[in-house]
C-alpha positions in Angstrom: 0.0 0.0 0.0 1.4 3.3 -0.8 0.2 6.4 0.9 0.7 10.0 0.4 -0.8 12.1 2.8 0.0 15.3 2.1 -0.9 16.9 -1.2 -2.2 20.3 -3.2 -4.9 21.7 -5.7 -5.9 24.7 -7.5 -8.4 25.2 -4.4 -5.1 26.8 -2.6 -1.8 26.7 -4.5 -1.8 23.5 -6.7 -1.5 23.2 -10.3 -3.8 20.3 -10.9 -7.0 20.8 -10.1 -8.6 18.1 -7.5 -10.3 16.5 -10.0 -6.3 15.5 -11.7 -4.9 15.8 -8.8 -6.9 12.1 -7.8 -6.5 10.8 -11.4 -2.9 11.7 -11.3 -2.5 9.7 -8.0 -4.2 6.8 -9.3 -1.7 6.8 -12.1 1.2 7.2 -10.2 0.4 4.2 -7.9 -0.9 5.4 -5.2 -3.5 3.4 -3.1 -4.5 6.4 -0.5 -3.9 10.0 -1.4 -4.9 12.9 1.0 -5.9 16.3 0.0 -4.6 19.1 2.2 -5.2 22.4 0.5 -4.1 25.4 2.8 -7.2 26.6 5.5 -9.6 25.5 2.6 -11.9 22.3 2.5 -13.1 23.7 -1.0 -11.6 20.9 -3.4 -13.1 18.0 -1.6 -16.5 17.8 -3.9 -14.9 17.3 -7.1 -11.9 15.3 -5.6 -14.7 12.8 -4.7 -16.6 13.2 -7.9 -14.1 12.1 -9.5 -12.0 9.4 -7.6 -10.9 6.8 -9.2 -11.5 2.9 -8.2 -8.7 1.6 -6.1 -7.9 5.0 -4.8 -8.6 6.4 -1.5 -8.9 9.9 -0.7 -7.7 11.0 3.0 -10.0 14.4 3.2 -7.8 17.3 5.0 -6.5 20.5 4.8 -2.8 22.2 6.0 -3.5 25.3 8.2 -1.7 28.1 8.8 0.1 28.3 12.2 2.4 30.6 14.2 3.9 30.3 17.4 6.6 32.3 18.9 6.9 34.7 15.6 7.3 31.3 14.0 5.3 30.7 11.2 4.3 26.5 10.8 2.1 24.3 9.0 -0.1 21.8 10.8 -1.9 19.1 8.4 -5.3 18.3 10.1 -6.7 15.0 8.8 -10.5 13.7 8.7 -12.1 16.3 10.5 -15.6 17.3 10.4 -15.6 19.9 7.9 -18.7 21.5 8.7 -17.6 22.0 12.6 -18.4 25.7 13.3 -15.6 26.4 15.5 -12.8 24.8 12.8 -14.5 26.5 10.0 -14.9 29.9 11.5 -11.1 30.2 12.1 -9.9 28.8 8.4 -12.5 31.2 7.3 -10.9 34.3 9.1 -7.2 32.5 7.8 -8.4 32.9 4.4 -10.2 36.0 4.5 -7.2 37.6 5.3 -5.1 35.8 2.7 -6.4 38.5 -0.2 -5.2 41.8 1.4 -1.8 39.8 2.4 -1.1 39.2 -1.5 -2.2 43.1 -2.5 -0.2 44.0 0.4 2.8 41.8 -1.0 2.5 42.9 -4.6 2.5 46.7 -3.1 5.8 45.7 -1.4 7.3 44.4 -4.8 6.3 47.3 -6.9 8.2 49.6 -4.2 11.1 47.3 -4.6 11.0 48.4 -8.7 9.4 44.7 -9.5 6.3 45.6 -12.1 4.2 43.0 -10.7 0.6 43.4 -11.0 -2.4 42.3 -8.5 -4.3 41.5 -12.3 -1.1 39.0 -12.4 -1.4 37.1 -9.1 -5.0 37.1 -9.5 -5.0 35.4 -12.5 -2.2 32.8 -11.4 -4.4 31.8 -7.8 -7.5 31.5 -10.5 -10.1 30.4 -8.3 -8.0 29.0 -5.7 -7.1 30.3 -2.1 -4.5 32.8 -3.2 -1.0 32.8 -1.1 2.4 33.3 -1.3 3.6 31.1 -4.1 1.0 32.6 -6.4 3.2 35.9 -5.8 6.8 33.4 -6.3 5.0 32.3 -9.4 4.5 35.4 -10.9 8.2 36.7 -9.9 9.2 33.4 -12.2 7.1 34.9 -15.0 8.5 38.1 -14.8 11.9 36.7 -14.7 12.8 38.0 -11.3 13.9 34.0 -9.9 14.6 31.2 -12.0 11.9 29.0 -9.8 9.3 29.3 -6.8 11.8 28.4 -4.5 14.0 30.8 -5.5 11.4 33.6 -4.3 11.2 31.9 -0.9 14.4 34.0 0.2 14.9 37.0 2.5 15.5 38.8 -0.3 11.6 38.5 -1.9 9.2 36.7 0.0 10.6 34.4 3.2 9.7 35.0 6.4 11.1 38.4 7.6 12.2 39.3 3.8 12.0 42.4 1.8 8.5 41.9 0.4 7.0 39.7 2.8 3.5 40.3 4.6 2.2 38.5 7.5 -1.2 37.2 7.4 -3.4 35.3 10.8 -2.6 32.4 11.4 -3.8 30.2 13.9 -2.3 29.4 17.4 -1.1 26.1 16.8 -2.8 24.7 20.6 -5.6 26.0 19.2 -5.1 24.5 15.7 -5.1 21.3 18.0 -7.7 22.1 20.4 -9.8 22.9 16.9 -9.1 19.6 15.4 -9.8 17.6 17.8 -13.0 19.1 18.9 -14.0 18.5 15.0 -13.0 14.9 15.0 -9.8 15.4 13.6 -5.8 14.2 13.3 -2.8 16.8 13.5 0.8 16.3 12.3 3.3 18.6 12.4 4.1 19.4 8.6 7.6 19.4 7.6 8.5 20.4 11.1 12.7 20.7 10.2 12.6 22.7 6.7 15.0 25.0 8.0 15.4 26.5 4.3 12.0 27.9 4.8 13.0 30.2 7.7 13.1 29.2 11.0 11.8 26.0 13.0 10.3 25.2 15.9 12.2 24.4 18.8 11.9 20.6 20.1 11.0 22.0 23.4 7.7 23.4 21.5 7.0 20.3 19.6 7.4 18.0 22.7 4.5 20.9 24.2 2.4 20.2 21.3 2.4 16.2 22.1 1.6 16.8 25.7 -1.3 18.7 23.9 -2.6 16.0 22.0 -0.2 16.7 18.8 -0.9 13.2 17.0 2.5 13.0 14.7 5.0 15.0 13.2 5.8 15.0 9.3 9.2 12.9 9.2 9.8 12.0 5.3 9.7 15.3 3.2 11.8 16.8 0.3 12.7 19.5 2.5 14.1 16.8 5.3 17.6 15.4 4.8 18.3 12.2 6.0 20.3 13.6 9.2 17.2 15.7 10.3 15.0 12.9 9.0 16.4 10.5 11.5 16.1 13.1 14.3 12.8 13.6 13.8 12.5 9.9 13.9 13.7 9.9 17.2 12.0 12.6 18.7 8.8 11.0 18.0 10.0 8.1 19.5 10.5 9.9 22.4 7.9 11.5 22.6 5.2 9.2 21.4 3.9 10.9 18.3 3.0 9.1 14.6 5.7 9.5 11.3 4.3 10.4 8.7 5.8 10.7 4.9 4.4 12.7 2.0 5.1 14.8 -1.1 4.0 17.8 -0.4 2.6 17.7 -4.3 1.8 21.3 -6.0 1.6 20.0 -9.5 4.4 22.1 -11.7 4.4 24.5 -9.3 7.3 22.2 -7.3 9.8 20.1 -8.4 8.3 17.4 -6.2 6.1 14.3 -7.5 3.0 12.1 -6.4 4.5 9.4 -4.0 8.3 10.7 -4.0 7.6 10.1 0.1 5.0 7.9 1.6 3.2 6.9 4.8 4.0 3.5 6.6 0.2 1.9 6.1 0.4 0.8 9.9 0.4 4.7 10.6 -2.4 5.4 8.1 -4.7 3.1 9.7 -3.9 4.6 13.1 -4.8 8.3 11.9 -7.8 6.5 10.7 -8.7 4.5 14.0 -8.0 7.9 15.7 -10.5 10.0 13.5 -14.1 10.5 13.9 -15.0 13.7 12.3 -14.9 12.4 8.7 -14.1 8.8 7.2 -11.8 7.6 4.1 -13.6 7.8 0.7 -13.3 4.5 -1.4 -13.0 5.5 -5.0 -15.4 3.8 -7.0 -14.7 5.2 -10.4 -15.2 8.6 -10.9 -15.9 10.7 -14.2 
């Protein structure tokens, strides 16, 4: 059984809509794929509609986090997504995602970048619009050679010239939220130091004493030193491993199954959830 559990469409920052993001799984041999767009629950209609047989969609959503001027990702699994306390607080997330981008667009233009809100608009397209919808546009222009090439202090990293913070959610509450909707948490890609800076341990062994359920251990952004410390402070500190793409379609360099989920772990974030269920794809159009 291969298991990605941690993947994008064009409801947030994807490339493929949900729709080929499931078909795509499918082909790439996948058996269970889970669709975490950021704060948005938006994609999970037409993922459905059109699931494949002999795929499995893990329903989900990565949500926008801060703690300590730290900005973090926690990927909340099977949760009710109708709860009114969980969706009141990804709606105030995304409401505040639109004036973030205009303000990050006015930021670039004062930096002599002729970037245009028209631009970014029409790269997010219906989706929830966020930072790389602003990298993407810089690779248009010809400012970076690639998305992650914008992610620097000197364009739109945490702290850099034309960065714009936005809410994000207290990540307790992120977990108190979850939970009280049914809902898993893992830690996303909790050692991507090239992003900016991580949480400390001490804060991540805070989070398990909170009810934290796993920490993201097998990600592009992971070497293998920091993946094995992760390794072992989960061990320590009794919390799932997870392992998953991170999949934006063209948008990354990544691809559908480059890291998978032990199945034993799957099941247990499926034992654990009560808020929503796995969908059996039965052949969708």
């Amino acid at each position: 059984m291969r298991v990605d559990l941690h993947c994008h469409s064009t409801a947030s920052d994807g490339t493929d809509t949900p729709a080929e993001l499931v078909r795509n799984a499918a082909a790439a041999g996948l058996d269970v794929v889970a669709l975490t767009d950021h704060d948005t629950t938006r994609g999970y209609a037409e993922a459905i509609a059109a699931l494949p047989a002999g795929l499995t969609l893990v329903t989900g959503a990565e949500l926008s986090c801060r703690i300590d001027g730290i900005s973090m990702h926690m990927l909340a699994y099977l949760f009710d997504p109708e709860e009114p306390e969980l969706l009141a607080e990804r709606e105030l997330v995304r409401d505040d995602r639109v004036p973030r981008a205009r303000a990050m667009v006015d930021q670039l233009r004062d930096l002599g970048v002729p970037v245009t809100w028209e631009q970014v608009a029409r790269i997010a397209g219906d989706g929830s619009v966020g930072r790389p919808h602003v990298a993407t546009a810089l690779v248009e222009l010809g400012v970076v050679r690639s998305v992650d090439e914008a992610f620097t202090a000197d364009w739109l990293a945490d702290g850099g010239r034309a960065y714009v913070p936005k809410h994000e959610t207290d990540p307790f509450e992120a977990i108190r939220l979850v939970k009280a909707a049914g809902g898993v948490t893992v830690f996303a890609h909790p050692g991507a130091s090239k992003r900016g800076r991580t949480v400390p341990e001490s804060a991540i062994a805070e989070m398990a004493a909170a009810g934290l359920d796993g920490i993201e251990v097998d990600h592009m952004d992971h070497d293998p030193e920091t993946r094995a410390r992760l390794r072992g402070l989960a061990g320590e500190l009794g919390l799932l491993t997870t392992g998953s793409s991170d999949y934006h379609g063209s948008r990354k360099t990544c691809v559908l199954g480059e890291y998978t989920t032990d199945p034993e772990v799957y099941g247990e974030i499926t034992r654990r959830a009560t808020g929503a269920f796995p969908v059996p794809g039965t052949g969708g159009a």
